[in-house]
C-alpha positions as CSV (number, residue, x, y, z in Angstrom):
1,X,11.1,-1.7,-33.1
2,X,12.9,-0.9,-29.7
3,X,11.1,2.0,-29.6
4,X,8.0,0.7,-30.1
5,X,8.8,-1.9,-27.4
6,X,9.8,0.3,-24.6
7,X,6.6,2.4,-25.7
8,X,4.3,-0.6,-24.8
9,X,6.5,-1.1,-22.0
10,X,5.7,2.2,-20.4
11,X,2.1,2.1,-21.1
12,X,1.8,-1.2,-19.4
13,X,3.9,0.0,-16.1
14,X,1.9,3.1,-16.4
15,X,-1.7,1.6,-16.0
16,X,0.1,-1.6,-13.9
17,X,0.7,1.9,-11.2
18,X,-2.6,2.6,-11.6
19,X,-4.4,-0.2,-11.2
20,X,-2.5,-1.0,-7.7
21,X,-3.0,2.5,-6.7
22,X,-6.8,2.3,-6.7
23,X,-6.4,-1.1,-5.5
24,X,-5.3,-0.2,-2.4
25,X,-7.5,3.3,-2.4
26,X,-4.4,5.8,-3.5
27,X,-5.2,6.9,-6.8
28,X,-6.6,10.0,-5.6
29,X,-3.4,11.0,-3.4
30,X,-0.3,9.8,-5.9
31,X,0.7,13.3,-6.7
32,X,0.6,14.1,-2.9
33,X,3.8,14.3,-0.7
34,X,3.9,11.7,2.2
35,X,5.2,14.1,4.3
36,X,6.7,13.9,7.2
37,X,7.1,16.0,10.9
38,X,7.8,19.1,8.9
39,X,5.7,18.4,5.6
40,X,2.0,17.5,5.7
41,X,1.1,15.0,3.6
42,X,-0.9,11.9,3.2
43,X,-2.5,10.6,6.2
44,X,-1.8,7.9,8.5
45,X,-3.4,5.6,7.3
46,X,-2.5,6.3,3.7
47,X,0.9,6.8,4.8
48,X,0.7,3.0,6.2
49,X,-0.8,2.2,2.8
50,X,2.4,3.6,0.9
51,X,4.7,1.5,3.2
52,X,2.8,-1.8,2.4
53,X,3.0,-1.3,-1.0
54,X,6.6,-0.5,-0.7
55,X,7.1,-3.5,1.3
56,X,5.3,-5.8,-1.4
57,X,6.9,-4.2,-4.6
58,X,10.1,-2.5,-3.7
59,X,11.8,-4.9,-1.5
60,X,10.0,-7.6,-3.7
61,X,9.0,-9.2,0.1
62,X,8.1,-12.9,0.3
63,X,7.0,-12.5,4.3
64,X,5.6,-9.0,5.4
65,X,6.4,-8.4,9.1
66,X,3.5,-6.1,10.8
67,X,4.2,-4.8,13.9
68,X,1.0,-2.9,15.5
69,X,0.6,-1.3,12.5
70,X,-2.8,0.2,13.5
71,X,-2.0,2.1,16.4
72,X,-3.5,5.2,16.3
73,X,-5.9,4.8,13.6
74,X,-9.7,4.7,14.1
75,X,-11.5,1.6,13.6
76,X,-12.6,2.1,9.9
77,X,-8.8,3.2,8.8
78,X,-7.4,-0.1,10.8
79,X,-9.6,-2.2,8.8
80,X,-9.0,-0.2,5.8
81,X,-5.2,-1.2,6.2
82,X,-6.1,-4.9,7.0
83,X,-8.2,-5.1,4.0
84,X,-5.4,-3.5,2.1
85,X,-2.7,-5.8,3.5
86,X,-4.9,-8.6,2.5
87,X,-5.0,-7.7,-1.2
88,X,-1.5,-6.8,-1.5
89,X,-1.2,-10.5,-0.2
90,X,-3.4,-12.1,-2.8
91,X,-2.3,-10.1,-5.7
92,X,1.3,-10.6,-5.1
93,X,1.5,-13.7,-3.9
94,X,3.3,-12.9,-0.4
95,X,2.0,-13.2,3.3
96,X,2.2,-11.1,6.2
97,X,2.3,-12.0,9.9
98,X,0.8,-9.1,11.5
99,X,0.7,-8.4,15.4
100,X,-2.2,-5.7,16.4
101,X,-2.7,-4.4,19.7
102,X,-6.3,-4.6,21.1
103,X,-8.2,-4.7,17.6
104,X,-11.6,-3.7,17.6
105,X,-14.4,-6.7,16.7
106,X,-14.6,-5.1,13.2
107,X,-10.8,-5.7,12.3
């Protein structure tokens, strides 16, 4: 029975990961490295993506605190991330106060 039980238990985790993951448009970069300075990895706006989701699930956040978290990404990605922010929000019943210097009228 336990067996059974933590078998159901992984298969529901499993495709829980993957339904967030293309959720927020990852699926097709969750074997990839982040990276970092030395590493190439995701890119920026996946990387901002990754910390979200981290924000929301890890730290189990009631209240995510944005700070300008769009600088340097082009007008599609920052709206990407916005859209992405906004889902996390809904689907895991938390909120966000996000700051964002000089948006575009699309964002």
């Amino acid at each position: 029975q336990t067996n059974e039980n933590d078998d159901a238990r992984e298969d529901f985790m499993e495709s829980s990961l993957q339904a967030v993951l293309k959720l927020v448009g990852l699926d097709h970069v969750q074997n990839t490295v982040v990276g970092n300075s030395d590493i190439r990895g995701v890119s920026g706006g996946q990387k901002r993506r990754v910390k979200c989701l981290e924000m929301a699930v890890g730290n189990a956040a009631f209240c995510m605190m944005l700070d300008e978290i769009t600088n340097g990404l082009d007008a599609a990605s920052a709206l990407q991330l916005l859209q992405v922010v906004q889902v996390i929000n809904q689907v895991f019943d938390t909120y966000s106060i996000t700051s964002l210097l000089q948006p575009s009228q699309a964002v």
